[in-house]
C-alpha positions in Angstrom: 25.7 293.3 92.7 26.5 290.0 91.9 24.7 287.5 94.1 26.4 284.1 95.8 24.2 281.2 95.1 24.5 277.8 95.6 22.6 274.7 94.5 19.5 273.7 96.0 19.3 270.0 96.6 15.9 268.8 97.6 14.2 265.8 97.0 12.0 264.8 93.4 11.7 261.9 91.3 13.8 262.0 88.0 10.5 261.8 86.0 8.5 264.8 87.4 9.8 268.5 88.0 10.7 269.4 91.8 7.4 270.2 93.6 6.7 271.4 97.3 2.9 270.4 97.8 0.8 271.3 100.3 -2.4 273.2 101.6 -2.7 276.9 101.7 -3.2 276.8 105.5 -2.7 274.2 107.8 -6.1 274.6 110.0 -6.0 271.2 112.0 -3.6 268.3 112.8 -5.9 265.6 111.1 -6.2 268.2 107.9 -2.2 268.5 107.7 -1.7 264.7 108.4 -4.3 263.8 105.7 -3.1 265.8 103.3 0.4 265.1 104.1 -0.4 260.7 103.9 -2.1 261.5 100.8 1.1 263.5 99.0 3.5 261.8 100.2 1.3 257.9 98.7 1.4 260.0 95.4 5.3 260.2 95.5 5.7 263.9 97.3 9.0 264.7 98.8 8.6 268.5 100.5 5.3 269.4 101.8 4.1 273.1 102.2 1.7 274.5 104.7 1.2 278.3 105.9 1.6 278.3 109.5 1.1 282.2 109.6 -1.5 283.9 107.1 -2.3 287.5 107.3 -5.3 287.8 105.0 -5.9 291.4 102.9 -8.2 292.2 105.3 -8.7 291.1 108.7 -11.4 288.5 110.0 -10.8 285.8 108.2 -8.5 282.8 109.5 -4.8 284.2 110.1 -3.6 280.7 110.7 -2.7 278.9 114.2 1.3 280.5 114.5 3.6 278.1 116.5 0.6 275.8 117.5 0.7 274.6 114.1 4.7 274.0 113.8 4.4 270.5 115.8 2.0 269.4 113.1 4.2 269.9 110.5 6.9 268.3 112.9 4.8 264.9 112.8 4.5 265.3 109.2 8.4 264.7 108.9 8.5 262.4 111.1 5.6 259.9 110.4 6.0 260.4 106.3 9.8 261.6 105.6 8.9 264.7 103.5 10.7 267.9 104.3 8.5 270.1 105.6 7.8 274.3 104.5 6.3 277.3 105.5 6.6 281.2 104.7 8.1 283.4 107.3 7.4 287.0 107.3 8.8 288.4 110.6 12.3 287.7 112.5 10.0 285.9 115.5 8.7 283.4 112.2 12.1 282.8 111.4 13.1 281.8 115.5 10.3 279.5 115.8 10.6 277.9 112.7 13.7 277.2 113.1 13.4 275.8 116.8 11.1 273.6 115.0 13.1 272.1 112.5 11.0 273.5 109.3 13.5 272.4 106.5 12.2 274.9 103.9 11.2 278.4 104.1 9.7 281.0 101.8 9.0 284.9 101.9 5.7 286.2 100.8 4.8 288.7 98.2 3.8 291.5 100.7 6.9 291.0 102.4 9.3 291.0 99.5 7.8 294.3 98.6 8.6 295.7 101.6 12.4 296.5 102.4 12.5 297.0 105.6 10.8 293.7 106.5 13.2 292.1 104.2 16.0 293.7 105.9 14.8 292.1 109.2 14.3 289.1 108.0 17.2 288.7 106.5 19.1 290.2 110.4 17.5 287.1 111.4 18.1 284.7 109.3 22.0 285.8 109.1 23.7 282.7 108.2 20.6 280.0 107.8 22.1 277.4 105.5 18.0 276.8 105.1 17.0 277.0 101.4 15.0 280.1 101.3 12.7 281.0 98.2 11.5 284.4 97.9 8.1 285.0 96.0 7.9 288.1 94.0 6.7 291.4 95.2 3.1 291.9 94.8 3.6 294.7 92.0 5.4 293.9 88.8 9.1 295.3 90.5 12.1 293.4 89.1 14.5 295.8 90.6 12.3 295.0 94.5 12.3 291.4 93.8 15.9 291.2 92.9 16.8 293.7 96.1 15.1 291.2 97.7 17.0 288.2 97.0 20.3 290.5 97.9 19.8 291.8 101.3 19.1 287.8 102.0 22.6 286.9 100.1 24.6 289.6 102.1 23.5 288.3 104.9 24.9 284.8 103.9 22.3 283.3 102.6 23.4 281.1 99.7 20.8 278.3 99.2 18.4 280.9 97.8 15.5 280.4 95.3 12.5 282.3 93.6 9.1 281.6 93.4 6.9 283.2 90.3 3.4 283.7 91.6 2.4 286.2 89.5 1.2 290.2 90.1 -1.4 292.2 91.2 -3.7 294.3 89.1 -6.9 296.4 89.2 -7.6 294.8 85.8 -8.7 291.3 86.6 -9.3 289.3 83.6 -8.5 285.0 83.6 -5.8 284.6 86.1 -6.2 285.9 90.3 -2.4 287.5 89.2 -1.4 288.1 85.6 1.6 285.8 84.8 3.5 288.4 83.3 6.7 285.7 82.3 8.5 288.5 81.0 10.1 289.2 84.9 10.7 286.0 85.6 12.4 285.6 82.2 14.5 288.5 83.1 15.3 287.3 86.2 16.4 284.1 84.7 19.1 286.2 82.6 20.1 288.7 85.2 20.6 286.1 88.0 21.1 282.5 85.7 21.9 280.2 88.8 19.7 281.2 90.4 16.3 278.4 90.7 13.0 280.1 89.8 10.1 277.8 90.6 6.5 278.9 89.6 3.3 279.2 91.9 0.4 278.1 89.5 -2.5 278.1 92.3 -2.0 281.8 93.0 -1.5 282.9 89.5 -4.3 281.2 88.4 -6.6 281.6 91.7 -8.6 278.4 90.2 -8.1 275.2 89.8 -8.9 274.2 86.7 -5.7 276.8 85.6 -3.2 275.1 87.5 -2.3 272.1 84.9 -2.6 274.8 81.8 -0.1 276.8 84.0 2.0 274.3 85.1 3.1 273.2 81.8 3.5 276.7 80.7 5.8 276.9 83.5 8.0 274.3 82.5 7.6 274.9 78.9 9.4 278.7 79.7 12.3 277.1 81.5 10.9 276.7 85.4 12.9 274.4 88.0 10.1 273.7 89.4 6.5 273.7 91.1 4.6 275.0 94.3 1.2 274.1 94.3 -1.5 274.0 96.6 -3.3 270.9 98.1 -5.8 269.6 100.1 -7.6 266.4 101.0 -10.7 268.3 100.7 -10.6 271.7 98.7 -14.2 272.9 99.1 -13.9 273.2 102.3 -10.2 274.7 102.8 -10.8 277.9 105.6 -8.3 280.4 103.1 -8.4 279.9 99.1 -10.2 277.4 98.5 -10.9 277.6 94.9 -7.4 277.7 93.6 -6.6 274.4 95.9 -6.8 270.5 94.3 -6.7 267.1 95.7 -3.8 265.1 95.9 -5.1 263.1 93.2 -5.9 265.6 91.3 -2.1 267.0 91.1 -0.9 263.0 90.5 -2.8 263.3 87.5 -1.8 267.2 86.4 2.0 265.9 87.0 1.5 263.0 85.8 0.2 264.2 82.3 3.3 267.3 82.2 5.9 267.3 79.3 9.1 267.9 80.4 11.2 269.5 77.5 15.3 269.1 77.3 16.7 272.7 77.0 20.0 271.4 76.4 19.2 269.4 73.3 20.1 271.3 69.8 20.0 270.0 66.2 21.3 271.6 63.1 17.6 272.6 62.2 17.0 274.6 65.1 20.8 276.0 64.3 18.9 277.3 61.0 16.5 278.8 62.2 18.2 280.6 65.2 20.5 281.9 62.4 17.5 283.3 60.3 15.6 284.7 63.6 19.5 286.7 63.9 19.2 288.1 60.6 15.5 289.6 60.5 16.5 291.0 64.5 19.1 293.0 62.5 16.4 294.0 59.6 14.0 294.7 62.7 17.2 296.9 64.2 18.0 298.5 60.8 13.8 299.3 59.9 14.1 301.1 63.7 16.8 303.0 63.0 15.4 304.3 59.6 12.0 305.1 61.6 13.6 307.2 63.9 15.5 309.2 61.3 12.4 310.2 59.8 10.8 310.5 63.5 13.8 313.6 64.0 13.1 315.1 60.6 9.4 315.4 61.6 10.9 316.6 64.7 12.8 319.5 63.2 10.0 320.4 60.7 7.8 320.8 64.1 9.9 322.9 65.5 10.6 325.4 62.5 6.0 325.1 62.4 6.2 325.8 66.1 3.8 322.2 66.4 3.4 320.6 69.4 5.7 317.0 70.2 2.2 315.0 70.1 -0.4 314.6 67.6 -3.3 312.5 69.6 -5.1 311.6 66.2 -2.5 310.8 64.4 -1.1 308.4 67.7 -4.2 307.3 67.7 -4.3 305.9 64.2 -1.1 304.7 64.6 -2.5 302.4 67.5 -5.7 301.4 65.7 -4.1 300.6 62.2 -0.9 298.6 63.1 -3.2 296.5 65.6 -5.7 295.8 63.0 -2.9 294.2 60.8 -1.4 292.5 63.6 -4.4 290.6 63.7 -4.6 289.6 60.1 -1.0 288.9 60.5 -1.8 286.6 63.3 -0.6 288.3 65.9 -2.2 289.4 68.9 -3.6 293.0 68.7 -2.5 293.8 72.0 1.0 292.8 71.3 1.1 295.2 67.8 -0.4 298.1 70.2 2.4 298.0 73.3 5.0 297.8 70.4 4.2 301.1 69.1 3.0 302.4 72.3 7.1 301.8 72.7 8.0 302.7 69.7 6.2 306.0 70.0 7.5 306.6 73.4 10.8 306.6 72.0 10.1 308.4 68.9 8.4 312.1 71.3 11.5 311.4 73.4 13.6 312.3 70.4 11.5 314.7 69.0 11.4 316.8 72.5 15.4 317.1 71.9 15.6 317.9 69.1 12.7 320.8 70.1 14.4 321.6 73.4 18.1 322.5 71.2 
């Protein structure tokens, strides 16, 4: 399905990417107006605050619901910024926009969930809102991107996406792995479509939010949406992944912003070489496979089984090792010939299977 989208026009300063700054939660009127004084002295334009916020498990604070929506109300009023907050059921959408929130963005659980997108999207039929969707909690292009559709057949044009990174049971640096090959993918699937990236909850601590942002940018992001608070340490829901308003003046202040659109002959040159040794990569592939289905056929005249475990094994171990002393990561080398393998049993178990 192609999707209908329109631009996005929201306030930023010609020097700085588009941001939407704010704290995770908004827990009290003189939290949200504090914060909010403080963005908006640094130069914010759109300020974000989670007026509803189911936590993974219960107990913890869930957020104020509609009591909270005059705050951000006063916010708008007293400091001009545009005012956001995540919806997640049709009754979010009615109150927020009987309370003239100018932004509004889907969470990760939600997005993962079709039939809560489906409702959302009954209710917000029409909204000529901007309305970012954040990507499902599991790495699911295909969810994300259904997503975004059953908002856009509803007639919702002004839509963006947020990159906050995915789930997994292996933690290692980041609170969700980055994983910028979806959101690449995204970007070439759907190009008009405005990703912005979520460093706070990739990164889930502060200290990772500049390194991230600039990453962000330096991939091709429109934009930012980061969390902040006057006073971090004592934030009631993620606290560690939070950062003054002076902190992000200085994080924004020190980003690069890169021209995409610039191209000298030089780059030409090298574009041109990267083009020939994709073709010797494509023509090496080919070749491997051809002796992948004569294995294949000598198998199957030995009656051998498809897979060899030591010999994948080696495979795995040796091509990593000299990925390293090539000076390339040895997890890269490995998921390449975990893909290569992949496809060379799949041929192997046809040529069996004849």
């Amino acid at each position: 399905m192609e999707l209908e989208i329109k631009p996005i026009s929201l306030p930023s300063d010609n020097e700085r990417p588009f941001v939407i700054a704010g704290p995770c939660s908004a827990e009290t009127e003189e939290q949200v107006m504090t914060t909010a004084k403080q963005l908006a002295s640094k130069g914010c334009h759109n300020f974000r605050a989670g007026v509803w916020k189911p936590r993974t498990k219960p107990g913890g604070f869930e957020g104020h619901g509609e009591k909270a929506l005059p705050w951000l109300q006063r916010v708008k009023k007293e400091t001009g910024m545009l005012v956001a907050t995540e919806v997640a059921t049709p009754e979010h959408v009615e109150l927020a926009l009987k309370y003239g929130i100018d932004i509004l963005w889907v969470g990760a659980r939600t997005s993962a969930n079709p039939f809560a997108m489906q409702a959302l999207a009954d209710a917000l039929r029409g909204c000529q809102l901007p309305v970012f969707v954040k990507n499902p909690v599991n790495p699911d292009l295909e969810l994300w991107i259904g997503a975004l559709e059953r908002l856009n057949q509803a007639g919702i044009t002004h839509l963006g996406a947020i990159h906050r990174g995915f789930s997994s049971y292996d933690k290692k640096i980041y609170r969700n792995l980055p994983m910028w090959q979806i959101p690449i993918e995204l970007r070439r699937r759907i190009p008009e479509l405005p990703i912005i990236c979520d460093p706070s909850h990739i990164g889930g601590k502060r200290e990772l939010v500049a390194p991230l942002c600039q990453q962000a940018l330096d991939l091709g992001a429109d934009g930012l949406i980061v969390e902040s608070h006057c006073d971090p340490d004592k934030a009631w829901s993620d606290a560690s992944q939070q950062v003054t308003p002076d902190v992000l003046d200085y994080i924004l202040s020190l980003l690069v912003i890169r021209d995409e659109t610039v191209t000298t002959e030089g780059i030409h040159e090298l574009r041109k070489q990267i083009d020939e040794l994709d073709n010797q990569l494509m023509n090496l592939l080919a070749k491997r496979m051809r002796v992948c289905r004569e294995i294949g056929q000598y198998k199957k005249e030995h009656n051998m089984t498809v897979l060899q475990h030591a010999r994948y094994s080696e495979i795995l171990d040796k091509r990593g090792a000299q990925g390293s002393l090539c000076g390339m990561g040895t997890e890269f080398v490995k998921k390449i010939f975990e893909n290569v393998h992949e496809e060379s049993v799949r041929q192997q178990m046809e040529i069996i299977n004849q």
